[in-house]
mmCIF file of the N, C-alpha and C atoms, coordinates in Angstrom:
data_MODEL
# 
_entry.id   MODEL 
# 
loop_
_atom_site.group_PDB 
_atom_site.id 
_atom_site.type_symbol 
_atom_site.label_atom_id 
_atom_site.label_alt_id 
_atom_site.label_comp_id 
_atom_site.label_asym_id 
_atom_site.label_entity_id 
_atom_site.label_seq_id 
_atom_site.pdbx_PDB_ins_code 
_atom_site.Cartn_x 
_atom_site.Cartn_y 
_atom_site.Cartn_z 
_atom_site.occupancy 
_atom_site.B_iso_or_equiv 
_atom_site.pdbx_formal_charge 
_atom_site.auth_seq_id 
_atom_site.auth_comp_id 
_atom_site.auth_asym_id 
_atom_site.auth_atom_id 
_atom_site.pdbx_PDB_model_num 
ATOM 1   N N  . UNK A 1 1  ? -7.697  20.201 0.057   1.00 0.00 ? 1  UNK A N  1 
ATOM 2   C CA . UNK A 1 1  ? -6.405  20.054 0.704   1.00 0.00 ? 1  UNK A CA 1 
ATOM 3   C C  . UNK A 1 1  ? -6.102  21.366 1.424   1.00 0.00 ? 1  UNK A C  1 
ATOM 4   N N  . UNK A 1 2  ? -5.640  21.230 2.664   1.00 0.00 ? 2  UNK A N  1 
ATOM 5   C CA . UNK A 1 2  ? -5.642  22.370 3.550   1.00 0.00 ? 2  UNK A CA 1 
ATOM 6   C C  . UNK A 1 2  ? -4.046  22.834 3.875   1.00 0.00 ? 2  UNK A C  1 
ATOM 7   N N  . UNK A 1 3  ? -3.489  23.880 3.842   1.00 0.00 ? 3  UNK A N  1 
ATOM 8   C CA . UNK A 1 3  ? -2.189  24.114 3.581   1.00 0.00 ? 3  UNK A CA 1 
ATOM 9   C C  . UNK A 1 3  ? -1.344  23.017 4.305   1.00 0.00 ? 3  UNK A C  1 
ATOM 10  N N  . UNK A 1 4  ? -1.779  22.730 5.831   1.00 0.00 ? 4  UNK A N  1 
ATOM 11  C CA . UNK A 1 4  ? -0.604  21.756 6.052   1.00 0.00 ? 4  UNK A CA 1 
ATOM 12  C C  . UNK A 1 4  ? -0.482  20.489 5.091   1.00 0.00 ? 4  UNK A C  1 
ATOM 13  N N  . UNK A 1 5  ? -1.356  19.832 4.714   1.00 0.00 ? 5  UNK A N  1 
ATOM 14  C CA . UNK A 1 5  ? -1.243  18.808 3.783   1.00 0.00 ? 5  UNK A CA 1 
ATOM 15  C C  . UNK A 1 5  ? -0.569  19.102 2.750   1.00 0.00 ? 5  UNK A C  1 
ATOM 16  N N  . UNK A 1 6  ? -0.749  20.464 1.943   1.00 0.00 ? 6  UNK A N  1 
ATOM 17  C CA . UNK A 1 6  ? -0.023  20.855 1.027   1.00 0.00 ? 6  UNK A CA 1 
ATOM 18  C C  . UNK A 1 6  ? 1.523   21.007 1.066   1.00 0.00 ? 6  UNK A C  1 
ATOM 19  N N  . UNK A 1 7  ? 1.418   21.841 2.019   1.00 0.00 ? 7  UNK A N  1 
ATOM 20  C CA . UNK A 1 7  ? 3.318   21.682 3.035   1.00 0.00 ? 7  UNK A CA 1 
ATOM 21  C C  . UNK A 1 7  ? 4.095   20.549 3.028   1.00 0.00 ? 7  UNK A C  1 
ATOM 22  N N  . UNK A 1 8  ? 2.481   19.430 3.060   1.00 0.00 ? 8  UNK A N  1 
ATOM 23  C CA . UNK A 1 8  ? 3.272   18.273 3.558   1.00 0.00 ? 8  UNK A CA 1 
ATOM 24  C C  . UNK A 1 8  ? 3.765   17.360 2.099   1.00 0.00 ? 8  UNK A C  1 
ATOM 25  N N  . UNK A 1 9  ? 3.229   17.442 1.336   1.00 0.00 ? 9  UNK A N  1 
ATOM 26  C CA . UNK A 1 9  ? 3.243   17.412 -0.499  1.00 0.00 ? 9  UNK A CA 1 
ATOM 27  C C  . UNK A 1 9  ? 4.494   17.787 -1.329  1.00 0.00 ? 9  UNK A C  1 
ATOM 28  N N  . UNK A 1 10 ? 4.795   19.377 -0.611  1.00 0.00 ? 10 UNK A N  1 
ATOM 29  C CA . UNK A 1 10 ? 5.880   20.226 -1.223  1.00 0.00 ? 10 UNK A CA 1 
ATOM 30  C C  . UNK A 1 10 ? 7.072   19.722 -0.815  1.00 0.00 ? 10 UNK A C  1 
ATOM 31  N N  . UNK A 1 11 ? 7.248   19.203 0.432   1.00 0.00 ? 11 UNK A N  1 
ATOM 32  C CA . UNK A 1 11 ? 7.951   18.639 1.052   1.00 0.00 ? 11 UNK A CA 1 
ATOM 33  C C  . UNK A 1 11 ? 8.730   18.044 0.739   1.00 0.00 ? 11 UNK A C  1 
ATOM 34  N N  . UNK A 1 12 ? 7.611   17.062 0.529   1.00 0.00 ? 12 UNK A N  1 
ATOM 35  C CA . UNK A 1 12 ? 8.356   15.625 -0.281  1.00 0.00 ? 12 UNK A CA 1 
ATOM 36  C C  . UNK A 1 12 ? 8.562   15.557 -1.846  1.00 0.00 ? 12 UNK A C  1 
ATOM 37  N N  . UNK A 1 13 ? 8.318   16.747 -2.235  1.00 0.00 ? 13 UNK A N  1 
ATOM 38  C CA . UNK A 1 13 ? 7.897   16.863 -4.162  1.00 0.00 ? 13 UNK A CA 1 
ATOM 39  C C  . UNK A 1 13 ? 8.700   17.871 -4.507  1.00 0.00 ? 13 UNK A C  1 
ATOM 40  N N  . UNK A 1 14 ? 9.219   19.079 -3.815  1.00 0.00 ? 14 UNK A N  1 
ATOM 41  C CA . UNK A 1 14 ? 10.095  20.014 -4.337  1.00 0.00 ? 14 UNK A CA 1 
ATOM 42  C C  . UNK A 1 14 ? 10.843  20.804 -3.456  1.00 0.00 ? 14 UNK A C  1 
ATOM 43  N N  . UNK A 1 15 ? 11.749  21.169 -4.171  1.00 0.00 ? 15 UNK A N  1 
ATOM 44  C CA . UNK A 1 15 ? 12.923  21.825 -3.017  1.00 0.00 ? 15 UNK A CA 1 
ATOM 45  C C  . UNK A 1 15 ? 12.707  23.435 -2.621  1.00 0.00 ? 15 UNK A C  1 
ATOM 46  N N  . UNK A 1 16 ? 12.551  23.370 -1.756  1.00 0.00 ? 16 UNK A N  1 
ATOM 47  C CA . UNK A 1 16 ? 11.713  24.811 -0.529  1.00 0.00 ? 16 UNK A CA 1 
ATOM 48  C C  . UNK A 1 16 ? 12.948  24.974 -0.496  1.00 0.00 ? 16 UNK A C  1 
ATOM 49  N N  . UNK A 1 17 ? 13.366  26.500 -0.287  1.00 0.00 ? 17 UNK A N  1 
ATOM 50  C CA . UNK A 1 17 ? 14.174  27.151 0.064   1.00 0.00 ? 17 UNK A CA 1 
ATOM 51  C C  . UNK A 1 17 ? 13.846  28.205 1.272   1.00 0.00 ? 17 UNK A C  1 
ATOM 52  N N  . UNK A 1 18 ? 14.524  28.640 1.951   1.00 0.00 ? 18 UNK A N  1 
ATOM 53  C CA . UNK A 1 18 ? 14.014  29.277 3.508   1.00 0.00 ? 18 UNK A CA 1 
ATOM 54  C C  . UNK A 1 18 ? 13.099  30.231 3.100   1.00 0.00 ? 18 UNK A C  1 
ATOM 55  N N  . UNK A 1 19 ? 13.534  30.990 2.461   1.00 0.00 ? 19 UNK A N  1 
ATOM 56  C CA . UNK A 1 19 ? 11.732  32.081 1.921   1.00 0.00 ? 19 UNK A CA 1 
ATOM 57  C C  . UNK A 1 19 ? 10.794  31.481 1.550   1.00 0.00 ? 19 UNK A C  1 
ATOM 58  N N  . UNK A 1 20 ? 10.574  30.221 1.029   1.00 0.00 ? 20 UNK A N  1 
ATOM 59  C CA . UNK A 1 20 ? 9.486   29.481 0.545   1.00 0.00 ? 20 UNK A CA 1 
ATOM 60  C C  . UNK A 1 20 ? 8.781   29.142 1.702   1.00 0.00 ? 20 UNK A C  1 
ATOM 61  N N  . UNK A 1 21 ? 9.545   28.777 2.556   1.00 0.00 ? 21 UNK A N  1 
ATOM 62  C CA . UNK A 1 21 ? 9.258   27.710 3.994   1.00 0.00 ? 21 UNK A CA 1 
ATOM 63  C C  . UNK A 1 21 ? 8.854   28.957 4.859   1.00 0.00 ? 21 UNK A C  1 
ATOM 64  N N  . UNK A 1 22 ? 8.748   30.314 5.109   1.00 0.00 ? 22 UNK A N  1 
ATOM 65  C CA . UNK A 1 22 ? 9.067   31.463 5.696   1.00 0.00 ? 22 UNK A CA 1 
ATOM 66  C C  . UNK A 1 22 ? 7.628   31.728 5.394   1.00 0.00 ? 22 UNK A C  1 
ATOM 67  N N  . UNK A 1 23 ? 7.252   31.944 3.678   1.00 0.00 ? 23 UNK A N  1 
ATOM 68  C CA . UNK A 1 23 ? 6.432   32.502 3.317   1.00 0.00 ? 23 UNK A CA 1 
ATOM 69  C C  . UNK A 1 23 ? 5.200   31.603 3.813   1.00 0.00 ? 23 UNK A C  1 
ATOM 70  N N  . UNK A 1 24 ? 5.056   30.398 3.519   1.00 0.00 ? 24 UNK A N  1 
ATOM 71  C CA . UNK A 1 24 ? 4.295   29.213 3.405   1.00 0.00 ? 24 UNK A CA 1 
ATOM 72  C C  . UNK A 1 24 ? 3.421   29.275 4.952   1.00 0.00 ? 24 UNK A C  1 
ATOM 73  N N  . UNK A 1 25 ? 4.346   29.076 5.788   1.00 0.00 ? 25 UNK A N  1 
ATOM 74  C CA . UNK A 1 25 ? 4.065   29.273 7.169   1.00 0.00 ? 25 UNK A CA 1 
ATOM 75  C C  . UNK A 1 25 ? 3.595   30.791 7.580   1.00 0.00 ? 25 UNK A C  1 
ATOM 76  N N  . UNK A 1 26 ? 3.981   31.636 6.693   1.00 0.00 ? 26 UNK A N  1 
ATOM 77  C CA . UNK A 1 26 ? 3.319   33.077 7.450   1.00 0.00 ? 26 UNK A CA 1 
ATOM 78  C C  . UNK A 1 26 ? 1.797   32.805 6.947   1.00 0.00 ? 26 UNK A C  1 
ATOM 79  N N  . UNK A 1 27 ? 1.574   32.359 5.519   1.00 0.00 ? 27 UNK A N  1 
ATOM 80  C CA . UNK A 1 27 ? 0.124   32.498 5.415   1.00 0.00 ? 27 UNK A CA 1 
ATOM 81  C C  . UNK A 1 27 ? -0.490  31.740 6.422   1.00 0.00 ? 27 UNK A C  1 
ATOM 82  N N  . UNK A 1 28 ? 0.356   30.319 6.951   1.00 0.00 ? 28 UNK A N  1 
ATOM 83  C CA . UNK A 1 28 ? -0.789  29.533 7.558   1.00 0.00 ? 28 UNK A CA 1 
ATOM 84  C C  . UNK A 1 28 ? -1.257  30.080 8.776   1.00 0.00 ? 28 UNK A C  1 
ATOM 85  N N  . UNK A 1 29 ? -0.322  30.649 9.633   1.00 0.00 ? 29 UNK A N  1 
ATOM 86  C CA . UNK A 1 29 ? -0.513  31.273 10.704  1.00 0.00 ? 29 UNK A CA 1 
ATOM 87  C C  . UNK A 1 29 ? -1.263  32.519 11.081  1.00 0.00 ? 29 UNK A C  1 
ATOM 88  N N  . UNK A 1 30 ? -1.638  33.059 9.427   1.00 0.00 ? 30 UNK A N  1 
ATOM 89  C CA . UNK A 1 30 ? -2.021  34.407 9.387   1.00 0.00 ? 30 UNK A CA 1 
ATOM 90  C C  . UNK A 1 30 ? -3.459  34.432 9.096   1.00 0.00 ? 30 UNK A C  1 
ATOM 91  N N  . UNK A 1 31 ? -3.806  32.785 8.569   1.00 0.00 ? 31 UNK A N  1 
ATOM 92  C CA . UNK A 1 31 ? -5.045  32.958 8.334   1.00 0.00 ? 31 UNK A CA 1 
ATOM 93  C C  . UNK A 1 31 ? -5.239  33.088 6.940   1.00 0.00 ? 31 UNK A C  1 
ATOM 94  N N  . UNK A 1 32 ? -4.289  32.426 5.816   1.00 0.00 ? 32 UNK A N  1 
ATOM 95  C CA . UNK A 1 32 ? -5.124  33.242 4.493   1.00 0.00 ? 32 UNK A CA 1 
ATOM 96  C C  . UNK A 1 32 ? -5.597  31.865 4.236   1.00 0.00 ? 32 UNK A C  1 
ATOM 97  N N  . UNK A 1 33 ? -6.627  32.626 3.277   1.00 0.00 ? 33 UNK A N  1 
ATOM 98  C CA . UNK A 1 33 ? -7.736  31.416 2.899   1.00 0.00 ? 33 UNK A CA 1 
ATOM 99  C C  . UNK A 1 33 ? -7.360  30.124 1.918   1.00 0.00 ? 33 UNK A C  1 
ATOM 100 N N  . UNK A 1 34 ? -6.188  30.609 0.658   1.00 0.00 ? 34 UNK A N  1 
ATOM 101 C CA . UNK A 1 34 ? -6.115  29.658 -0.172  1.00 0.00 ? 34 UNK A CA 1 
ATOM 102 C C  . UNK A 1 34 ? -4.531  30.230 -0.161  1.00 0.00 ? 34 UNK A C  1 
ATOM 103 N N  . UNK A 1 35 ? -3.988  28.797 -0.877  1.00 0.00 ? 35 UNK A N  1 
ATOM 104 C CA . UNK A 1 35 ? -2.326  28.845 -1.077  1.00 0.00 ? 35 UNK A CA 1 
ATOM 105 C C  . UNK A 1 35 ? -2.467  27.858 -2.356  1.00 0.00 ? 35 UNK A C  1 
ATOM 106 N N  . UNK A 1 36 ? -1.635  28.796 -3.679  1.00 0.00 ? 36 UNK A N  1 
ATOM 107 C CA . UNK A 1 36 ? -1.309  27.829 -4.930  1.00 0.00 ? 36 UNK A CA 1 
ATOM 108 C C  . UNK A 1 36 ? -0.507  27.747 -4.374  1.00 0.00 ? 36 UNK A C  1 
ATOM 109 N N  . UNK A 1 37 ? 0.758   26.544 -5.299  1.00 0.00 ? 37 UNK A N  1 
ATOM 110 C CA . UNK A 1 37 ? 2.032   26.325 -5.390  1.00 0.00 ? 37 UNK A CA 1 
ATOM 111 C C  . UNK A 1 37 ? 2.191   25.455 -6.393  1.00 0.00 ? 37 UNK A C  1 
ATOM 112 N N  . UNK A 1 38 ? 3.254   25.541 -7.035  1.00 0.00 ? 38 UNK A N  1 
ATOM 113 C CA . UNK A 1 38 ? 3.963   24.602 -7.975  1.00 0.00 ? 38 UNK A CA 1 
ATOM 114 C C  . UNK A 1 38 ? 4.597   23.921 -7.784  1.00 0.00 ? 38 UNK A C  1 
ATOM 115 N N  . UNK A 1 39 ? 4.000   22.318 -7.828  1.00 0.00 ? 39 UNK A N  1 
ATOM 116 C CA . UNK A 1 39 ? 4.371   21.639 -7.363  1.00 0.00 ? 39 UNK A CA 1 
ATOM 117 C C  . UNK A 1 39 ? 4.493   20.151 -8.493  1.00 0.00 ? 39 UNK A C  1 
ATOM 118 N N  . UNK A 1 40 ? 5.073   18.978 -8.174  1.00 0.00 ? 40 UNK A N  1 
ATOM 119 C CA . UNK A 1 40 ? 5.465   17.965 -8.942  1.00 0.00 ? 40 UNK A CA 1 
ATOM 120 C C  . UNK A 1 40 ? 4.161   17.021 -8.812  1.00 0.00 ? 40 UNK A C  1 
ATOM 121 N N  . UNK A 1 41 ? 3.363   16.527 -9.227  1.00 0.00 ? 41 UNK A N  1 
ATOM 122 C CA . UNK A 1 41 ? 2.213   14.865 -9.469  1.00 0.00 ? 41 UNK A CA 1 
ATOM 123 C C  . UNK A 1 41 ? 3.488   13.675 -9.358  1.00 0.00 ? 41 UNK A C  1 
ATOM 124 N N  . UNK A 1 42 ? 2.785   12.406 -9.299  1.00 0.00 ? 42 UNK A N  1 
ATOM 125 C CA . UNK A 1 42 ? 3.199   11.062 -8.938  1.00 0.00 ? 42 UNK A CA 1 
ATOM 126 C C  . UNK A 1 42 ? 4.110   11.289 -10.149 1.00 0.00 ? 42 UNK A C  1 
ATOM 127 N N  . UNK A 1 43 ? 3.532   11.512 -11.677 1.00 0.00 ? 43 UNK A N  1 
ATOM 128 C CA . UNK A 1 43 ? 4.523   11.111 -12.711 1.00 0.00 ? 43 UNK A CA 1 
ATOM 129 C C  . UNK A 1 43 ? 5.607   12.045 -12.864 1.00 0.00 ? 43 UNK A C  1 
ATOM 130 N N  . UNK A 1 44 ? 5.890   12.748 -11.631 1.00 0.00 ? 44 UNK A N  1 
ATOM 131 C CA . UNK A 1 44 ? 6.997   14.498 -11.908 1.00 0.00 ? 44 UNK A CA 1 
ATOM 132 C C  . UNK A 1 44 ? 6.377   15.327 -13.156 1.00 0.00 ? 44 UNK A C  1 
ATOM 133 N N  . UNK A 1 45 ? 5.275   15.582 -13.427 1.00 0.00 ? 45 UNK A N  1 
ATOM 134 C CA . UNK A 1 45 ? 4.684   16.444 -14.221 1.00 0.00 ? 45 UNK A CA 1 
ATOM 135 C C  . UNK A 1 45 ? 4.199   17.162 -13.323 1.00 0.00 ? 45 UNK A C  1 
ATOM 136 N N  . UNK A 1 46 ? 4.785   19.087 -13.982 1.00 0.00 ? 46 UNK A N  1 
ATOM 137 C CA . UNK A 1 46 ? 4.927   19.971 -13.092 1.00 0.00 ? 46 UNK A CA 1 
ATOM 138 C C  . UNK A 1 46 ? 2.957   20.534 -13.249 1.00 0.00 ? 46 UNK A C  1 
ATOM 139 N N  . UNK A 1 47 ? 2.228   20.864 -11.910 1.00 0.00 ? 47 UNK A N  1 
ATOM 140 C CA . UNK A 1 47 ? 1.062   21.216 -11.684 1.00 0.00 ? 47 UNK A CA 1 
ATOM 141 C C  . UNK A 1 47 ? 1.027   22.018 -10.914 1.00 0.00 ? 47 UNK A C  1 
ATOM 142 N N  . UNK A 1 48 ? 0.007   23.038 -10.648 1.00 0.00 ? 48 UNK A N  1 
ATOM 143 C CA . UNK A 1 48 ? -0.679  24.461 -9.671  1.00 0.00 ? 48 UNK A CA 1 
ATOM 144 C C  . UNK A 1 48 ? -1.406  23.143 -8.487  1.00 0.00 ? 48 UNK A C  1 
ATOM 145 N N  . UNK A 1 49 ? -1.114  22.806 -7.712  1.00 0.00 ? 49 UNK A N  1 
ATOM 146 C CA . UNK A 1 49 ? -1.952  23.021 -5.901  1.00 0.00 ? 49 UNK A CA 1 
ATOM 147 C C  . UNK A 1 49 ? -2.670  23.441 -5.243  1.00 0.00 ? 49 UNK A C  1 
ATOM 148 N N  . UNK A 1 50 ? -3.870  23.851 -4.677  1.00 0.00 ? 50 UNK A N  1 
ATOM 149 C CA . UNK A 1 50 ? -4.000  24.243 -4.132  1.00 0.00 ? 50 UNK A CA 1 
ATOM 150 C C  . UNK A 1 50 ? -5.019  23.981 -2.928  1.00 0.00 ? 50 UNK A C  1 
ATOM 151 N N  . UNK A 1 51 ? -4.043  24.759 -1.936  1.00 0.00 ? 51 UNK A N  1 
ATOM 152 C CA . UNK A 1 51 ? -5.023  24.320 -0.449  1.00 0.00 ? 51 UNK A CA 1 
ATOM 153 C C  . UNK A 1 51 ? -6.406  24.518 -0.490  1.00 0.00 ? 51 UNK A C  1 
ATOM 154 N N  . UNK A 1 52 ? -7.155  25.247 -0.548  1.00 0.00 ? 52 UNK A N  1 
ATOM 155 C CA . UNK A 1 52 ? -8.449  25.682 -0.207  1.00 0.00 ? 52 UNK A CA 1 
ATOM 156 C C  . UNK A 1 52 ? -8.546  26.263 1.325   1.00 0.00 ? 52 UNK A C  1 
ATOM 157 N N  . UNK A 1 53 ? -9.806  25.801 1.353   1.00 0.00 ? 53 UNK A N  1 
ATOM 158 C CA . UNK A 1 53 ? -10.031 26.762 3.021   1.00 0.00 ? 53 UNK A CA 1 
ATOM 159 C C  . UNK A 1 53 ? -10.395 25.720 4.012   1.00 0.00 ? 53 UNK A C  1 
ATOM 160 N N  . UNK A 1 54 ? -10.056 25.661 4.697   1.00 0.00 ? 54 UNK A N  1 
ATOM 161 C CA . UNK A 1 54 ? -10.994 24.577 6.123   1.00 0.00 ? 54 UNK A CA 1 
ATOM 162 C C  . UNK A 1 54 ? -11.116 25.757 7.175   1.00 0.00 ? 54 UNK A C  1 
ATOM 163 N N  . UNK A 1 55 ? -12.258 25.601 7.799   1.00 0.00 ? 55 UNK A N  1 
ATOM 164 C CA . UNK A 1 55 ? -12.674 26.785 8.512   1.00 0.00 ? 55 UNK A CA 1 
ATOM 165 C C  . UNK A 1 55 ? -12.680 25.837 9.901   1.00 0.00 ? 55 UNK A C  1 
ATOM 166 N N  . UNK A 1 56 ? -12.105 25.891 11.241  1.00 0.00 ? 56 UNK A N  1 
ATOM 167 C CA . UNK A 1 56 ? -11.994 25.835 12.515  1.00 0.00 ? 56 UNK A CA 1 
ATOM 168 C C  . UNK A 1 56 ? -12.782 26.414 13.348  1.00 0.00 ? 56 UNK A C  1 
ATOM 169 N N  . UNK A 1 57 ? -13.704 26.251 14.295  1.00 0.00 ? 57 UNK A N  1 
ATOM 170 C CA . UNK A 1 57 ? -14.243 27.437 14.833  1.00 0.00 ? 57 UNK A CA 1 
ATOM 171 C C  . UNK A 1 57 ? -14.261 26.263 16.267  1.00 0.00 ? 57 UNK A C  1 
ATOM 172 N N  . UNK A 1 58 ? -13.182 27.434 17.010  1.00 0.00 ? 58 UNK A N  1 
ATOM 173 C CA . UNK A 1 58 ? -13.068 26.841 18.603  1.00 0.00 ? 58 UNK A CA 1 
ATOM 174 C C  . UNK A 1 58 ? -13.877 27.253 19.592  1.00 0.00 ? 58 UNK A C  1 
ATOM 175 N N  . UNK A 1 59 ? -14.774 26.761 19.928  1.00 0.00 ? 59 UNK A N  1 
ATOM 176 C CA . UNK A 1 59 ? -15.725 26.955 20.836  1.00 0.00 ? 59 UNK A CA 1 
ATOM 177 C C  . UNK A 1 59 ? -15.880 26.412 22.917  1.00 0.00 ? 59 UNK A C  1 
ATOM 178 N N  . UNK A 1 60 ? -15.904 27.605 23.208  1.00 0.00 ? 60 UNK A N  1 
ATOM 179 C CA . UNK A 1 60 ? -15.622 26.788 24.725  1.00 0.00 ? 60 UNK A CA 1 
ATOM 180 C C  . UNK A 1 60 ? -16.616 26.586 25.505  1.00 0.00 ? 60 UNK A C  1 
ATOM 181 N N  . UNK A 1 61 ? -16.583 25.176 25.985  1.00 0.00 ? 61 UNK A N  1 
ATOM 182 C CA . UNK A 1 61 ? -17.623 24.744 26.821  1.00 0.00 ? 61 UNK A CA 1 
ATOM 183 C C  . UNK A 1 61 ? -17.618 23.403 26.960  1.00 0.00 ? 61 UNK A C  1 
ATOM 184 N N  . UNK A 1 62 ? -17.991 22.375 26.529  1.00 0.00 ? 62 UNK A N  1 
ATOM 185 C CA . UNK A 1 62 ? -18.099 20.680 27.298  1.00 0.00 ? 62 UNK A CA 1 
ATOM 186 C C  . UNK A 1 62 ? -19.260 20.051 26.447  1.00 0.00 ? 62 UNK A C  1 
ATOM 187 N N  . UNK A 1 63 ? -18.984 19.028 25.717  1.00 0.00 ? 63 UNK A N  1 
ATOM 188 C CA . UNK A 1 63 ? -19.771 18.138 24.911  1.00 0.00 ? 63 UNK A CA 1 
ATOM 189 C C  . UNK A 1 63 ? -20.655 17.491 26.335  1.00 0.00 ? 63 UNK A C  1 
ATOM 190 N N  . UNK A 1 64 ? -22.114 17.103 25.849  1.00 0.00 ? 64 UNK A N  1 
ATOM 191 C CA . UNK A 1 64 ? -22.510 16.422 26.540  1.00 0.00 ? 64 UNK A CA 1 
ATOM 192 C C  . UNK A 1 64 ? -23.508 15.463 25.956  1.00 0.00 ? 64 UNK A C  1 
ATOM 193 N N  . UNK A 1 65 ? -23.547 14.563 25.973  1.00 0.00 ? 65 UNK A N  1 
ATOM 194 C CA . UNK A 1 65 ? -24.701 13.377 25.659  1.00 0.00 ? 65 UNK A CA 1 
ATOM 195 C C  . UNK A 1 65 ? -25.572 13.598 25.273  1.00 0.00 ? 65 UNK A C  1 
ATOM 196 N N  . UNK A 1 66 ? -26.544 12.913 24.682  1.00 0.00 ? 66 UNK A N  1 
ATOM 197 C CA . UNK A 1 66 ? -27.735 13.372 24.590  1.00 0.00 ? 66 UNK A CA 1 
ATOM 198 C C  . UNK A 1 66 ? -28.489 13.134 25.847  1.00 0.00 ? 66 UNK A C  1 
ATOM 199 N N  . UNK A 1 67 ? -28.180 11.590 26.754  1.00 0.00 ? 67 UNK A N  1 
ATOM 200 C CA . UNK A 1 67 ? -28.526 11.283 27.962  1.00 0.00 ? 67 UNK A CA 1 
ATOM 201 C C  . UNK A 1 67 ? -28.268 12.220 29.132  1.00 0.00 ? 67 UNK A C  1 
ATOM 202 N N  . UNK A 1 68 ? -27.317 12.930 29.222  1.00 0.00 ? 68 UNK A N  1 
ATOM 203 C CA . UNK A 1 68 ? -27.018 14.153 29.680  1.00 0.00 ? 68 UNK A CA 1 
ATOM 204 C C  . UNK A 1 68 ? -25.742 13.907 30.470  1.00 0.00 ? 68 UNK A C  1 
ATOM 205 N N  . UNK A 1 69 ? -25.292 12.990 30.284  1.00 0.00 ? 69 UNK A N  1 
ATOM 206 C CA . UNK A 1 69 ? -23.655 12.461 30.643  1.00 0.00 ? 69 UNK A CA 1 
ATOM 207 C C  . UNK A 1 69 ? -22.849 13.414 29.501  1.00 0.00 ? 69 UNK A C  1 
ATOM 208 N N  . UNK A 1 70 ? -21.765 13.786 30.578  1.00 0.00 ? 70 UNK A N  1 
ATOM 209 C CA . UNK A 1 70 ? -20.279 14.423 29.896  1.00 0.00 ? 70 UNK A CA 1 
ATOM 210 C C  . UNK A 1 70 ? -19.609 13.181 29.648  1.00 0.00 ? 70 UNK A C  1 
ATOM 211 N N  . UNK A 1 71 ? -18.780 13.244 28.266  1.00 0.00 ? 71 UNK A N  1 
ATOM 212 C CA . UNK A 1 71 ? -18.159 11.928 28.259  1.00 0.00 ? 71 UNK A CA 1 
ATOM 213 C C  . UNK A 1 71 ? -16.915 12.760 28.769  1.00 0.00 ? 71 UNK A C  1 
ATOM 214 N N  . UNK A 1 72 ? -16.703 13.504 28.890  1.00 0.00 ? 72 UNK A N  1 
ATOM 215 C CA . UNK A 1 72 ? -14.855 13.902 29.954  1.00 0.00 ? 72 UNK A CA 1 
ATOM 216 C C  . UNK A 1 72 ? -15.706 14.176 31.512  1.00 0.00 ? 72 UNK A C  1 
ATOM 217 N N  . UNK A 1 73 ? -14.751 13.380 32.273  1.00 0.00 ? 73 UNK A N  1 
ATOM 218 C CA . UNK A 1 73 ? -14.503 12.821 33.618  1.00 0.00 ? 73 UNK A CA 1 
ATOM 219 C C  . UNK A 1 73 ? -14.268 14.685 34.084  1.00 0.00 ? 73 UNK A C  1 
# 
């Protein structure tokens, strides 16, 4: 689970207060690798969370076919 999903969890499972919501978002933006939190399960039994890492790597240039067609026009 990758912090926004987690965000999206806390959300709906416990009450964030503006430093929570402040803090939450600085890691995501900052790049940290993992985020616990305490958070509520289906039965409201209180549990640790945590995001893990998903790694992104944006690369520039143009997919192309194996046939050697670009599928973007």
């Amino acid at each position: 689970m990758e912090i926004v999903s987690l965000a999206r969890q806390a959300y709906l499972t416990s009450q964030f207060n503006e430093d929570s919501v402040t803090s939450l978002w600085r890691d995501y933006w900052s790049g940290k690798g993992n985020l616990a939190m305490n958070l509520v399960d289906e039965k409201l039994q209180p549990r640790v969370c945590q995001s893990g890492e998903l790694w992104e790597y944006l690369i520039e240039g143009e997919m192309v076919l194996v046939d050697g067609e670009s599928p973007v026009p």
